[in-house]
Steps between C-alpha positions, in 0.01 A plus 500: 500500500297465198414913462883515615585278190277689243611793608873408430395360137317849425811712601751237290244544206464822514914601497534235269263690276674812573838396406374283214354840304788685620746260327230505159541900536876514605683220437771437767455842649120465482555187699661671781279826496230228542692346779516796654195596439289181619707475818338822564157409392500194699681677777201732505211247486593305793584794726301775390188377372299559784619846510350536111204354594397745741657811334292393189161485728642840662421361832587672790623249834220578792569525861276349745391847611369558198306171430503317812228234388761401208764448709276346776342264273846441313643382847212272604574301167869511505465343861295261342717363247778534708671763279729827538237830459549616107550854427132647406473777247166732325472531122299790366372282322088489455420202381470256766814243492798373749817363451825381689864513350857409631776268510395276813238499834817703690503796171078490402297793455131467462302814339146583466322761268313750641221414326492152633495683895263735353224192348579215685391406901806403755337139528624502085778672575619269693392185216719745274791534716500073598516453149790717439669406772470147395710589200793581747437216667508253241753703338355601199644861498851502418437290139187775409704784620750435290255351176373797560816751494616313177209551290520852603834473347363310200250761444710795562762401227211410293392828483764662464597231201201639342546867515835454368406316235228735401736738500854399431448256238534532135800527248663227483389160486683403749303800745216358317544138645586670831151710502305219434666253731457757777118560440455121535651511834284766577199309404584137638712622790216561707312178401770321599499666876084476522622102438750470730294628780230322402715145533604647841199642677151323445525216730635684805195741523267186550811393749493807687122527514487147700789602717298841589186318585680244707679749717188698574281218524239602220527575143154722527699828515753464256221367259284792556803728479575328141174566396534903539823522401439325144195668432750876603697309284303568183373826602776728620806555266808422631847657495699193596768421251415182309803280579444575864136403465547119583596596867183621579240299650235538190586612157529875467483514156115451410434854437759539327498574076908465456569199242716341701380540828264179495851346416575510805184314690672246769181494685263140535120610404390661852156338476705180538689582778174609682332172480835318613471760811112456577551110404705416812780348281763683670419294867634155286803539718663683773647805484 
């Protein structure tokens, strides 16, 4: 109810916002273009933004003929936790890294990099896939899917605010006003999404980590999988896109050079969530 709530707030804010600069822009008409336009936007982010999350991690869905120990592991858990079987998907990906998307347990999707099959034993596998299941679970997906969809919408128009404005300024002072009022967006746009994902998405990694550990009955493997995965983390670039970066189970970004990618850390410190693992902390109570 609480993810349910925030996720209502975020998609009010967010057409608000849209409507709000169309009216600036258009007046009355403005208004309704922006109407239109964040009916559509919001439209999109609660349906679709699963579908963008996996399109922008070019994953591919995987049968169980082709990885069988996915699936087979997949089901063991699901049985576990007494939830329907998620769709499970490959990213090209290299760097080690997982993630799981959708609007509810009945529409998940859970997807792995193939550099996380590639480094990482099935005994961490599996700590990797009880931790993202535990974001279905405890329903953490449909409010960062969607965070996640709208900062790529932030960024996007950001961008393309500062092209314009780079190159379809000028003249009068009124274009002027216009030019420089679009680079700011195209500056503080995506500082405001690496906020708003950051007020969403800490806490529920250190959440999800306790309910992984209590429905496997150990937090050794997902701590040991942690520990590779951070240190890939710094090591092998990523391609992820940067507002899509707080859905994965450790921060992409660390290679990265991009300004504003760091913007967009959502991530607790992994050495933290280690000890919490190895500590025993996540036995206080019951799963």
């Amino acid at each position: 109810m609480k993810n349910g709530l925030k996720t209502a707030v975020l998609l009010g804010a967010m057409g608000g916002l849209v409507m709000a600069a169309g009216g600036l822009i258009g007046g009355s008409t403005g208004l309704t273009i922006g109407l239109l336009i964040a009916f559509g936007i919001t439209g999109f982010s609660y349906w679709k933004s699963d579908t963008l999350a996996i399109r922008s991690a070019r994953a591919v869905e995987v049968t169980e003929a082709q990885l069988p120990q996915y699936h087979a592991v997949m089901r063991e858990l699901t049985q576990l936790a007494e939830l329907p079987m998620p769709r499970l998907y490959v990213s090209p990906e290299q760097q080690p890294n997982a993630f799981a998307t959708g609007r509810n347990p009945e529409n998940a999707a859970v997807c792995v990099t193939e550099g996380l099959l590639r480094t990482l034993s099935w005994d961490e596998i599996r700590g990797v896939l009880a931790h993202e299941l535990a974001h279905i679970r405890n329903r953490d997906i449909l409010i960062g899917s969607v965070a996640a969809a709208i900062a790529m919408f932030i960024t996007y128009v950001a961008r393309m605010a500062m092209w314009g404005a780079m190159f379809g300024g000028g003249g009068r002072d009124r274009d002027g006003g216009n030019a420089l009022g679009a680079l700011a967006m195209a500056f503080l746009a995506p500082m405001a999404a690496g906020v708003l994902q950051m007020a969403i998405s800490r806490s529920r990694e250190y959440e999800a980590d306790r309910t992984a550990a209590r429905l496997i009955g150990d937090g050794e493997p997902l701590a040991r999988a942690l520990e590779k995965l951070n240190g890939f983390s710094h090591q092998v670039p990523s391609h992820i896109e940067p507002a899509q970066a707080s859905n994965y189970i450790v921060n992409p970004l660390f290679s990265q050079r991009r300004s504003f990618a760091n913007l967009f850390t959502t991530h607790p410190a992994a050495e933290e969530r280690i000890r919490r693992l190895r500590s025993g902390e996540w036995n206080d109570r019951g799963f």
